[in-house]
PyMOL Python script that loads the backbone (N, CA, C, O; Angstrom):
from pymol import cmd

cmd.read_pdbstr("""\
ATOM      1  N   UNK A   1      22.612 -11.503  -7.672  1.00  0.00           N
ATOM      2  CA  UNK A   1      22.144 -10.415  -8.483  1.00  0.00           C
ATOM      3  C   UNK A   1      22.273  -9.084  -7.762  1.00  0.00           C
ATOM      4  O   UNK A   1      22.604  -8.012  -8.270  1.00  0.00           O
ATOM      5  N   UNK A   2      21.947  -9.335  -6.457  1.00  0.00           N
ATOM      6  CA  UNK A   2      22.119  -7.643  -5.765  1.00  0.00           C
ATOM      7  C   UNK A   2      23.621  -7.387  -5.593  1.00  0.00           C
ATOM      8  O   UNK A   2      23.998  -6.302  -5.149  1.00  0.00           O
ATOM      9  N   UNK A   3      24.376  -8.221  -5.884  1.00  0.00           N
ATOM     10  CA  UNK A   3      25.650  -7.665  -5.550  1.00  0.00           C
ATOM     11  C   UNK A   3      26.076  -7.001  -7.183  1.00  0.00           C
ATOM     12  O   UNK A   3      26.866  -6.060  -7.245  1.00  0.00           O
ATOM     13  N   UNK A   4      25.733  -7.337  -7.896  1.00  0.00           N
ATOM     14  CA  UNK A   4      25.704  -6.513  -9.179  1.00  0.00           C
ATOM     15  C   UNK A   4      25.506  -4.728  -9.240  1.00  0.00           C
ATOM     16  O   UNK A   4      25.981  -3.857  -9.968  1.00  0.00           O
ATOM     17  N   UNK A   5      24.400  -4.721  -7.889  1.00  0.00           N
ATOM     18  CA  UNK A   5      23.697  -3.352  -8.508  1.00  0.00           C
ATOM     19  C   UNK A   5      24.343  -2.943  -7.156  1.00  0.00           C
ATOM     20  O   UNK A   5      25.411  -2.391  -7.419  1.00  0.00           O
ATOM     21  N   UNK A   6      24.174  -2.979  -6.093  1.00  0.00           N
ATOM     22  CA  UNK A   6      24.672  -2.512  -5.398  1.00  0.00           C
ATOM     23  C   UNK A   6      25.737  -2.479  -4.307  1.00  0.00           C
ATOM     24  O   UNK A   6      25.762  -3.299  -3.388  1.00  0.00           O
ATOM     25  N   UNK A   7      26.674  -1.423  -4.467  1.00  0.00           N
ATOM     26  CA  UNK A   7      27.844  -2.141  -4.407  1.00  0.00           C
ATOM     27  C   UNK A   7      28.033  -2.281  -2.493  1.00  0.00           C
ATOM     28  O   UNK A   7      29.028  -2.872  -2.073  1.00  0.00           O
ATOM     29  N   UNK A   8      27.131  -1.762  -1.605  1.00  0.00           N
ATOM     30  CA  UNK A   8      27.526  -2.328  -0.320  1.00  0.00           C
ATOM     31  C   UNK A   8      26.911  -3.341   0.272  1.00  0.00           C
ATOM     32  O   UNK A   8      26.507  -3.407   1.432  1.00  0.00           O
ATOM     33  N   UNK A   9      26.841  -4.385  -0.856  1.00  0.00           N
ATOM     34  CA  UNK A   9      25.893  -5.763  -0.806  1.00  0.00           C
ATOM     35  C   UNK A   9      27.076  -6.949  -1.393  1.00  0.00           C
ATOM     36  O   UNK A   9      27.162  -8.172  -1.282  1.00  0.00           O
ATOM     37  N   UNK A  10      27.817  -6.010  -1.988  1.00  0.00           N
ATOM     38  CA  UNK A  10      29.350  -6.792  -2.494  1.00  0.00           C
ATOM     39  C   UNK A  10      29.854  -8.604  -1.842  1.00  0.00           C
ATOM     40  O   UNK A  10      30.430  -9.533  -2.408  1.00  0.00           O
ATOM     41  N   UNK A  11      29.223  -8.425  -0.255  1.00  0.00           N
ATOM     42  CA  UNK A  11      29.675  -9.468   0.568  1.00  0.00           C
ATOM     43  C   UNK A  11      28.607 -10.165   0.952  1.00  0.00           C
ATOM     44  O   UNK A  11      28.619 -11.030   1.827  1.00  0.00           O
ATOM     45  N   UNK A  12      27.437  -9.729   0.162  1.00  0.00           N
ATOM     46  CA  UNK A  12      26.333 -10.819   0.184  1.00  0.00           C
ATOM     47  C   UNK A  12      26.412 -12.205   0.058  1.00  0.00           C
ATOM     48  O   UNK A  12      27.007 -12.340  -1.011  1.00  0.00           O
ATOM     49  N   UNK A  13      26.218 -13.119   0.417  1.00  0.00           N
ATOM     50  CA  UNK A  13      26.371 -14.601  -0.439  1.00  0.00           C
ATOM     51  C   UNK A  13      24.594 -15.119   0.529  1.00  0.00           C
ATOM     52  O   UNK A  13      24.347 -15.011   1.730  1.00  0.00           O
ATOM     53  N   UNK A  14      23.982 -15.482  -0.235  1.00  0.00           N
ATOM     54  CA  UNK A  14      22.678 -15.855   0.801  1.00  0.00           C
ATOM     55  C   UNK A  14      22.277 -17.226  -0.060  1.00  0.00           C
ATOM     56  O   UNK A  14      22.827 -17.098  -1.154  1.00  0.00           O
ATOM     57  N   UNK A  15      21.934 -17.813  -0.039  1.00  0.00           N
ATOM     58  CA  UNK A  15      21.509 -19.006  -0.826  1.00  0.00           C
ATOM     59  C   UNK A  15      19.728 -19.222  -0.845  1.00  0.00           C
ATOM     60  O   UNK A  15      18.906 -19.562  -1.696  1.00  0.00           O
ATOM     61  N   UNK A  16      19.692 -18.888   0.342  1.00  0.00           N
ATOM     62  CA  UNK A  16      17.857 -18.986   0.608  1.00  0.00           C
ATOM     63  C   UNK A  16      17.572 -17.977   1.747  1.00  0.00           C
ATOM     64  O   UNK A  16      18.111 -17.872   2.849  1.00  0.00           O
ATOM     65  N   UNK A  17      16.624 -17.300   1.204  1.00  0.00           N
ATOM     66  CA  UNK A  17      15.527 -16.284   1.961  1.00  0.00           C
ATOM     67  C   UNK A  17      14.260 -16.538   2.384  1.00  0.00           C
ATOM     68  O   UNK A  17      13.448 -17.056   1.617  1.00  0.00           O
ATOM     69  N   UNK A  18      13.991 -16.254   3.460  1.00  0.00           N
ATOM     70  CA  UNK A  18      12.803 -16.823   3.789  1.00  0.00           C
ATOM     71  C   UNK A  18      12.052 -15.862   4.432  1.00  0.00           C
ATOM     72  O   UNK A  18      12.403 -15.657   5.594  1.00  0.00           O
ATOM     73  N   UNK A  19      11.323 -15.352   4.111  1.00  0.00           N
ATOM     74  CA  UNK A  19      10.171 -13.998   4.767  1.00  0.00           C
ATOM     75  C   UNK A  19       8.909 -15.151   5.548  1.00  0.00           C
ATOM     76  O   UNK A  19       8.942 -16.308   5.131  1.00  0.00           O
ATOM     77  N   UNK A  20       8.177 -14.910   6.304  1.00  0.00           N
ATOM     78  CA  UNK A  20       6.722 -15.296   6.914  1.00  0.00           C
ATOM     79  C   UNK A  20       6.163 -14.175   7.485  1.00  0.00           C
ATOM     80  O   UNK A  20       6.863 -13.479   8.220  1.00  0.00           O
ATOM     81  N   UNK A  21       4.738 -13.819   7.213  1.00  0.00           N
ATOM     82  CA  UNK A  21       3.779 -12.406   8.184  1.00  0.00           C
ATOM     83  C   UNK A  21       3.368 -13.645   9.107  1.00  0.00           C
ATOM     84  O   UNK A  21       2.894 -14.754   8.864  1.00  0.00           O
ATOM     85  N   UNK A  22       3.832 -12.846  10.499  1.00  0.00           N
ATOM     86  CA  UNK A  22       3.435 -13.326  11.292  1.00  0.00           C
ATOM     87  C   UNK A  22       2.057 -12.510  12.146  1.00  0.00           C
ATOM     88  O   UNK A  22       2.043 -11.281  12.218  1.00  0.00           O
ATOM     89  N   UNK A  23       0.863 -13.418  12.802  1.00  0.00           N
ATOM     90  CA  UNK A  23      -0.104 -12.019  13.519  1.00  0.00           C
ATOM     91  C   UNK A  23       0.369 -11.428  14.587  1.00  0.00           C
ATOM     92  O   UNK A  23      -0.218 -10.550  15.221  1.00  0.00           O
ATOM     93  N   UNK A  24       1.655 -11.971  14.875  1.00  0.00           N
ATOM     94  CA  UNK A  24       2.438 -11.338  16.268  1.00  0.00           C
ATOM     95  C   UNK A  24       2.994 -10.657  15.970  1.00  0.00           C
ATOM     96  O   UNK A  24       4.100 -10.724  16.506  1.00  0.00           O
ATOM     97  N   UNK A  25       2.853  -9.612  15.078  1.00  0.00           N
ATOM     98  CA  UNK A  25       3.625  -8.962  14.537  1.00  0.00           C
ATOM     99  C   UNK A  25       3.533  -7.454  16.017  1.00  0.00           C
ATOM    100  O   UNK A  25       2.545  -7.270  16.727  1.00  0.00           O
ATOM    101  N   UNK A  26       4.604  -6.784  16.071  1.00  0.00           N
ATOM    102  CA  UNK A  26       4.535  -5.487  17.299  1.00  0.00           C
ATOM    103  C   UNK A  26       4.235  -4.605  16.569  1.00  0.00           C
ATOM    104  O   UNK A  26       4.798  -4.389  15.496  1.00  0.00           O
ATOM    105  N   UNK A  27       3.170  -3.865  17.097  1.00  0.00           N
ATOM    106  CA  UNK A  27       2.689  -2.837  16.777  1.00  0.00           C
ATOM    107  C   UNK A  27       3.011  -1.526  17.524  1.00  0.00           C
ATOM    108  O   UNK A  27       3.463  -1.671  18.660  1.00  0.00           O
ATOM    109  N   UNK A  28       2.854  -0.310  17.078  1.00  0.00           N
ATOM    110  CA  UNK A  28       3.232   0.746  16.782  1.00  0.00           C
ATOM    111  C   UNK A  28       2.699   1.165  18.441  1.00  0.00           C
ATOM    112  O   UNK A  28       1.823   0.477  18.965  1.00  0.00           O
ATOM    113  N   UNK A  29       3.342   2.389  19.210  1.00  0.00           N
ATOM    114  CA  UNK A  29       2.498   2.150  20.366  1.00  0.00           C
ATOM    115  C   UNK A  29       1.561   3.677  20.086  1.00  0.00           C
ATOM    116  O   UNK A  29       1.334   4.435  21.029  1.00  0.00           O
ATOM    117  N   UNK A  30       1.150   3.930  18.877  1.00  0.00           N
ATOM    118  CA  UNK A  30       0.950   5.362  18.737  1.00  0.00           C
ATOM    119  C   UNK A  30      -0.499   4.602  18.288  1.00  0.00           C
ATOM    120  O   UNK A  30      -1.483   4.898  18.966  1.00  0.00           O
ATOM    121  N   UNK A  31      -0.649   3.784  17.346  1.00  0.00           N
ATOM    122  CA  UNK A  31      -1.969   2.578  17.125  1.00  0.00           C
ATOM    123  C   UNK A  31      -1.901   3.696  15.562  1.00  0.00           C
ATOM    124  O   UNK A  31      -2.628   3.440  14.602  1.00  0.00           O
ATOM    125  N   UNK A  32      -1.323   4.409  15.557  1.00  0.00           N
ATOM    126  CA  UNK A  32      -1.525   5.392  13.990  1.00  0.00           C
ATOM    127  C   UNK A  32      -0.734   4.839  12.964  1.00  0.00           C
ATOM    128  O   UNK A  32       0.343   4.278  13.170  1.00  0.00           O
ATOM    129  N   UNK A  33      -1.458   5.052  11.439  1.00  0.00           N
ATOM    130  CA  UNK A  33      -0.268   4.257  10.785  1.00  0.00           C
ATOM    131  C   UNK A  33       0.527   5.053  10.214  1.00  0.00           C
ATOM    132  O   UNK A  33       1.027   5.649  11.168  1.00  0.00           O
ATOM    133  N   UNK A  34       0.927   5.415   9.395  1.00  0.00           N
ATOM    134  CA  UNK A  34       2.206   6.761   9.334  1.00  0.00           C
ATOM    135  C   UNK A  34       1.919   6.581   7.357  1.00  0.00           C
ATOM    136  O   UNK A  34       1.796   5.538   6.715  1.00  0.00           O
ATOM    137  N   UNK A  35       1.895   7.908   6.900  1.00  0.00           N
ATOM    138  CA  UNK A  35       1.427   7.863   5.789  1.00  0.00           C
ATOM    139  C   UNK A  35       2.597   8.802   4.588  1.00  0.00           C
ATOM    140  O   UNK A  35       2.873   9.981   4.809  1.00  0.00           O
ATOM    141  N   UNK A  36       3.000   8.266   3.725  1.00  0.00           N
ATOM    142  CA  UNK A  36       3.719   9.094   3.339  1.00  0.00           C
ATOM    143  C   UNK A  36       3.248  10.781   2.905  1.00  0.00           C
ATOM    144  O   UNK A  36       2.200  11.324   2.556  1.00  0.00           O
ATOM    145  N   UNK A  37       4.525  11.176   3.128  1.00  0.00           N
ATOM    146  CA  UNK A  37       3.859  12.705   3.183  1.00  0.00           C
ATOM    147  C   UNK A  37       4.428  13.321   2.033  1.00  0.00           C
ATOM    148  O   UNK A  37       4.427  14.547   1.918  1.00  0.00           O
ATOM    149  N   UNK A  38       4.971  12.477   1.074  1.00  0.00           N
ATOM    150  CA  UNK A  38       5.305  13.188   0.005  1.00  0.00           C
ATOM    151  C   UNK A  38       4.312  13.629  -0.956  1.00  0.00           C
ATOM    152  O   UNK A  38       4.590  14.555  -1.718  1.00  0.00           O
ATOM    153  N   UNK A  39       3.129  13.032  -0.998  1.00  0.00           N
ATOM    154  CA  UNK A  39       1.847  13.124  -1.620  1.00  0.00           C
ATOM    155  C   UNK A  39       0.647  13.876  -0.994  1.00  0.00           C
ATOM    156  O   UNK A  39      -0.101  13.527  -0.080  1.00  0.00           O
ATOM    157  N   UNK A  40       0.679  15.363  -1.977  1.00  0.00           N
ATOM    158  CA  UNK A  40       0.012  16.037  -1.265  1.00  0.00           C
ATOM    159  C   UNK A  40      -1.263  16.745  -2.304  1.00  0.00           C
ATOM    160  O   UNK A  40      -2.023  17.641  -1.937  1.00  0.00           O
ATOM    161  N   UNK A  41      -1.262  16.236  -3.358  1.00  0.00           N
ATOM    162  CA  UNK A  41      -2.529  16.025  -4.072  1.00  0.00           C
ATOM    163  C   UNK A  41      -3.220  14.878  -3.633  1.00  0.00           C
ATOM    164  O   UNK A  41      -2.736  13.759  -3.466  1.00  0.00           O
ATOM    165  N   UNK A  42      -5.141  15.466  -3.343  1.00  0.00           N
ATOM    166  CA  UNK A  42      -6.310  15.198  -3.513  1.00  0.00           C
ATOM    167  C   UNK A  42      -6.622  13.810  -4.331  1.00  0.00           C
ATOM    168  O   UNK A  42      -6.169  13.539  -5.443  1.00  0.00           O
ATOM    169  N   UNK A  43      -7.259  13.212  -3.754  1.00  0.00           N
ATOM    170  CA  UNK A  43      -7.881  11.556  -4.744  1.00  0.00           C
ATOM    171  C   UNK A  43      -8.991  12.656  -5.591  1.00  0.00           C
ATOM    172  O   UNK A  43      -9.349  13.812  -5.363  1.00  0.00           O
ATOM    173  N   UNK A  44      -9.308  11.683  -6.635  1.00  0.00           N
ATOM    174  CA  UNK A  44     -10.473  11.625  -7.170  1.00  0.00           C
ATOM    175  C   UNK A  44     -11.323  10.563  -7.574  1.00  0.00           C
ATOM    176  O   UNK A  44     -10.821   9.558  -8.077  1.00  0.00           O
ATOM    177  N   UNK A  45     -12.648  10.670  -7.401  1.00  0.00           N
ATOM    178  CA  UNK A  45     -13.221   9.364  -7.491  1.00  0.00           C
ATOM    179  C   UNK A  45     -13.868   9.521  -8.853  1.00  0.00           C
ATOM    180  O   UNK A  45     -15.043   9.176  -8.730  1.00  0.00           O
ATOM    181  N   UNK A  46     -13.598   9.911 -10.159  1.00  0.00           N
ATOM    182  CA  UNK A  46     -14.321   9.756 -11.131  1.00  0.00           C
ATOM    183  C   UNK A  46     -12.984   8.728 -11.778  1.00  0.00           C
ATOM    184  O   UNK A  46     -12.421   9.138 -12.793  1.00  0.00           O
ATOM    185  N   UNK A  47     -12.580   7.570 -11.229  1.00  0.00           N
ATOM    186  CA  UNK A  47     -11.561   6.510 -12.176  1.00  0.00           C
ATOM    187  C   UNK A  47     -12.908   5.529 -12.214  1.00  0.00           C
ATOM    188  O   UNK A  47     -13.937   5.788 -11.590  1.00  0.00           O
ATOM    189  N   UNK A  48     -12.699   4.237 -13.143  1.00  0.00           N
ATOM    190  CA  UNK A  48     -12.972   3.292 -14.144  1.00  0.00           C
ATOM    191  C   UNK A  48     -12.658   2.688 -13.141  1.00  0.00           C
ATOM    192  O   UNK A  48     -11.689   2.909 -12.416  1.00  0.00           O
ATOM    193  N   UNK A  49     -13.836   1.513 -12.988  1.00  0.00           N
ATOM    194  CA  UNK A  49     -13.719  -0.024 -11.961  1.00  0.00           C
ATOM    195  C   UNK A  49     -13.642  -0.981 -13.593  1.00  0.00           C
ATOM    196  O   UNK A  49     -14.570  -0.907 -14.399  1.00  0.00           O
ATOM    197  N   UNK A  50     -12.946  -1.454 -13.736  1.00  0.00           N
ATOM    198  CA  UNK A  50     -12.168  -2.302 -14.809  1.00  0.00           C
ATOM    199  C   UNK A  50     -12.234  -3.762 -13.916  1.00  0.00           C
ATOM    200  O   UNK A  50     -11.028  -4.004 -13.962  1.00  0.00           O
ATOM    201  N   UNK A  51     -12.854  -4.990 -13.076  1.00  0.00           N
ATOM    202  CA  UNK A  51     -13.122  -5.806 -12.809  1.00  0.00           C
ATOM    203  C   UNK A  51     -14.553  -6.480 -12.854  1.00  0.00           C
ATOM    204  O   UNK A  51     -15.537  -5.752 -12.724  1.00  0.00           O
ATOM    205  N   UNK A  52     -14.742  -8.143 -13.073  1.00  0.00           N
ATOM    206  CA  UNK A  52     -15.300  -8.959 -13.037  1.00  0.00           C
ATOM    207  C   UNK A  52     -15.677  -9.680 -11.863  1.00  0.00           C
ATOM    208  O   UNK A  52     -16.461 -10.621 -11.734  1.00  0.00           O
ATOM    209  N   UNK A  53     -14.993  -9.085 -11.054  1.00  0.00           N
ATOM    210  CA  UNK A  53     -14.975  -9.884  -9.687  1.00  0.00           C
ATOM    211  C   UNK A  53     -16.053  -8.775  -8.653  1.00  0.00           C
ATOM    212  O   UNK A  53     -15.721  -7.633  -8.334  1.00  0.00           O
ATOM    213  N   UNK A  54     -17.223  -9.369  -8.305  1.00  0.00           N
ATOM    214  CA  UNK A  54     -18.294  -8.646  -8.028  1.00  0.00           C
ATOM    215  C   UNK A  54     -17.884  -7.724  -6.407  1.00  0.00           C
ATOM    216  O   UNK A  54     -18.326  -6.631  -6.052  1.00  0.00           O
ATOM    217  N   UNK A  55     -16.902  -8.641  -5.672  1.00  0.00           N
ATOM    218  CA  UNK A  55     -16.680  -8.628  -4.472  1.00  0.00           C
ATOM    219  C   UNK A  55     -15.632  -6.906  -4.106  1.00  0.00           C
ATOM    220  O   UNK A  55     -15.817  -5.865  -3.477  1.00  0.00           O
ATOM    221  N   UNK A  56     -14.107  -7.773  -5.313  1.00  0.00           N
ATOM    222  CA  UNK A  56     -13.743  -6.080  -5.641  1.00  0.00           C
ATOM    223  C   UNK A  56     -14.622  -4.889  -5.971  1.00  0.00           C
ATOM    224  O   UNK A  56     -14.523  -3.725  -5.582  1.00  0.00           O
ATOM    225  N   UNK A  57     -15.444  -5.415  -6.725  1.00  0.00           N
ATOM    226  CA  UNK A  57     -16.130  -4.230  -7.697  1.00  0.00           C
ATOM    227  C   UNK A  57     -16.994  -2.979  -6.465  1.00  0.00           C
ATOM    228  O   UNK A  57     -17.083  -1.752  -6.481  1.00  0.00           O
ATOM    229  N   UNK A  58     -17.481  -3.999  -5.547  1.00  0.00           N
ATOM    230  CA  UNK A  58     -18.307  -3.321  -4.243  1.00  0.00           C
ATOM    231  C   UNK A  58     -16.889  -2.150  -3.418  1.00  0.00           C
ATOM    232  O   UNK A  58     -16.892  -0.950  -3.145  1.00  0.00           O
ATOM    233  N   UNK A  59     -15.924  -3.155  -3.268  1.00  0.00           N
ATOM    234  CA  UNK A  59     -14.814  -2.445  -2.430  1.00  0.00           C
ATOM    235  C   UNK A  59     -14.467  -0.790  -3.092  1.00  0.00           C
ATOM    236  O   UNK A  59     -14.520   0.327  -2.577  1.00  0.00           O
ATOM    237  N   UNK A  60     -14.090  -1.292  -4.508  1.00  0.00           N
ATOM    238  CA  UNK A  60     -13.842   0.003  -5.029  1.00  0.00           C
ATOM    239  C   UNK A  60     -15.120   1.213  -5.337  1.00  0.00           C
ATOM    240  O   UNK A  60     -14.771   2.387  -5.468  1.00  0.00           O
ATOM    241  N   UNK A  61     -16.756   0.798  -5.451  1.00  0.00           N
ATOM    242  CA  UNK A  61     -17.405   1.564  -5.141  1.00  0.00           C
ATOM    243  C   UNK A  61     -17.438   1.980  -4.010  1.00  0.00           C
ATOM    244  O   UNK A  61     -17.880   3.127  -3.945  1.00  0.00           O
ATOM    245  N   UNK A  62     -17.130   1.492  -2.981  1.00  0.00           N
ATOM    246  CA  UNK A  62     -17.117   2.120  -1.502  1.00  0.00           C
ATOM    247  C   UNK A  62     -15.773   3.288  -1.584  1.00  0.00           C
ATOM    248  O   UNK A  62     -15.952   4.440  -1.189  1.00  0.00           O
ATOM    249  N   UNK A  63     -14.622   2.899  -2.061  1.00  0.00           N
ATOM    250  CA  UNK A  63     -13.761   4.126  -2.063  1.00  0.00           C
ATOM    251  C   UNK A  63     -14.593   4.733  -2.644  1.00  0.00           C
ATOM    252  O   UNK A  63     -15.470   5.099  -1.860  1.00  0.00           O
ATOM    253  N   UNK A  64     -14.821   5.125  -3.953  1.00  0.00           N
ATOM    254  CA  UNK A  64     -15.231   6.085  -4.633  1.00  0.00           C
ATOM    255  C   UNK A  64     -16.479   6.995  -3.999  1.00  0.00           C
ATOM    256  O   UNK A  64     -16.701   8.199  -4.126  1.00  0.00           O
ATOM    257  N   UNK A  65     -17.081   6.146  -3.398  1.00  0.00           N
ATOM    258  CA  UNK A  65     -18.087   7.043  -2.334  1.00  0.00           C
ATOM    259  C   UNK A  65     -17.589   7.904  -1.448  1.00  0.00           C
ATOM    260  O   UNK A  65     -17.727   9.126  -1.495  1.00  0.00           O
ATOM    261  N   UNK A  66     -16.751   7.019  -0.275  1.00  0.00           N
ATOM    262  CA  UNK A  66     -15.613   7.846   0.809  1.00  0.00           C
ATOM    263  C   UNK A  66     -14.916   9.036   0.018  1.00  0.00           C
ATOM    264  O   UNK A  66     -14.753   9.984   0.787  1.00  0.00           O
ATOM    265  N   UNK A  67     -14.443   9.302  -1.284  1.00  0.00           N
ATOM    266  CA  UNK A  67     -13.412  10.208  -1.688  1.00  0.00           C
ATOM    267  C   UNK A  67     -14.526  11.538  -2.216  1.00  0.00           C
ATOM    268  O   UNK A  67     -14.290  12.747  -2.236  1.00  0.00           O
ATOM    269  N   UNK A  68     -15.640  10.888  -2.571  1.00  0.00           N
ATOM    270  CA  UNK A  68     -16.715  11.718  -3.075  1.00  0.00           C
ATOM    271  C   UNK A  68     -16.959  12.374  -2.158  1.00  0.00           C
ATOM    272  O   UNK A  68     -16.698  13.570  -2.025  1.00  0.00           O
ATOM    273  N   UNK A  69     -17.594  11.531  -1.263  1.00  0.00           N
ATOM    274  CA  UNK A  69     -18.009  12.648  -0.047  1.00  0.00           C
ATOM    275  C   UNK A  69     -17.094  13.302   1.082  1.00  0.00           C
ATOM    276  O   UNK A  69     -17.585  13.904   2.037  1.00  0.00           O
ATOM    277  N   UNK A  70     -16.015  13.170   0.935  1.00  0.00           N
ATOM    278  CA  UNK A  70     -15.242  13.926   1.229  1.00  0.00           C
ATOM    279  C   UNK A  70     -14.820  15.200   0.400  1.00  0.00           C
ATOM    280  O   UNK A  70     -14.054  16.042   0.868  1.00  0.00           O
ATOM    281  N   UNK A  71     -15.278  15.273  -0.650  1.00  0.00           N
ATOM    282  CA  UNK A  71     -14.831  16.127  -1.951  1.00  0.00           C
ATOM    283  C   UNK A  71     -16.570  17.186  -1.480  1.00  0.00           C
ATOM    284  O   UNK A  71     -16.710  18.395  -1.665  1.00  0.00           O
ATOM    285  N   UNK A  72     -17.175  16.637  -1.134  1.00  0.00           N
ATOM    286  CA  UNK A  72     -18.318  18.001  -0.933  1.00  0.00           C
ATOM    287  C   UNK A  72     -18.933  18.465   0.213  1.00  0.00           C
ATOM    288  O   UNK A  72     -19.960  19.099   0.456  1.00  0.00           O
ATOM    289  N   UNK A  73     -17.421  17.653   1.285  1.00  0.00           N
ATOM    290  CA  UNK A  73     -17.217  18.096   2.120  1.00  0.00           C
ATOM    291  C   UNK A  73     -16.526  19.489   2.291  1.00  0.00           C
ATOM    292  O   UNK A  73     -16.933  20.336   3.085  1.00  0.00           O
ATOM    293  N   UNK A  74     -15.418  19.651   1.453  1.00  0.00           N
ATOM    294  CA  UNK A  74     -14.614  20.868   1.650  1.00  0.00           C
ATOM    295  C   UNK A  74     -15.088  21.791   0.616  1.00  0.00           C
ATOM    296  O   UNK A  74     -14.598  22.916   0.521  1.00  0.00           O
TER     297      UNK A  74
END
""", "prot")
cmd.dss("prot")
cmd.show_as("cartoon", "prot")
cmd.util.cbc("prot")
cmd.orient("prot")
C-alpha cells in the first residue's frame, strides 16, 4: 500500500513489521522533552469531560485545574 502513495517507497517489499516499546529505551541527554513549537495558542480549561470512567474523569479534572491556574496566573 505505501508504495502506492509514495513514490520513494517504490522498492519497498516488507511482508511483516514488527515494532516493541522497549524500557531501555535512550534517553535524551538534555532529560527535556522537546515540544512542538508550531502551537502557540493558550489551552483552555472550560472543555466537557464526556467519560464514565471515574479514574479518567479525575485525570482530566486535574488538567483543567493546572490550565486554570495557570490562566490567573498571568
Amino acid at each position: 500500500m505505501l508504495r502506492r502513495h509514495d513514490e520513494k517507497c517504490r522498492d519497498v517489499r516488507a511482508e511483516k513489521v514488527v515494532i516493541f516499546n522497549s524500557r531501555y529505551a535512550v534517553r535524551s541527554e538534555s532529560g527535556e522533552a522537546k515540544s512542538d513549537p508550531l502551537y502557540s495558542e493558550l489551552s483552555r480549561a472550560d472543555f466537557v469531560i464526556r467519560t464514565e470512567d471515574e479514574a479518567l474523569r479525575e485525570r482530566f479534572e486535574a488538567i483543567k485545574k493546572a490550565i486554570a491556574g495557570r490562566l490567573e496566573r498571568e
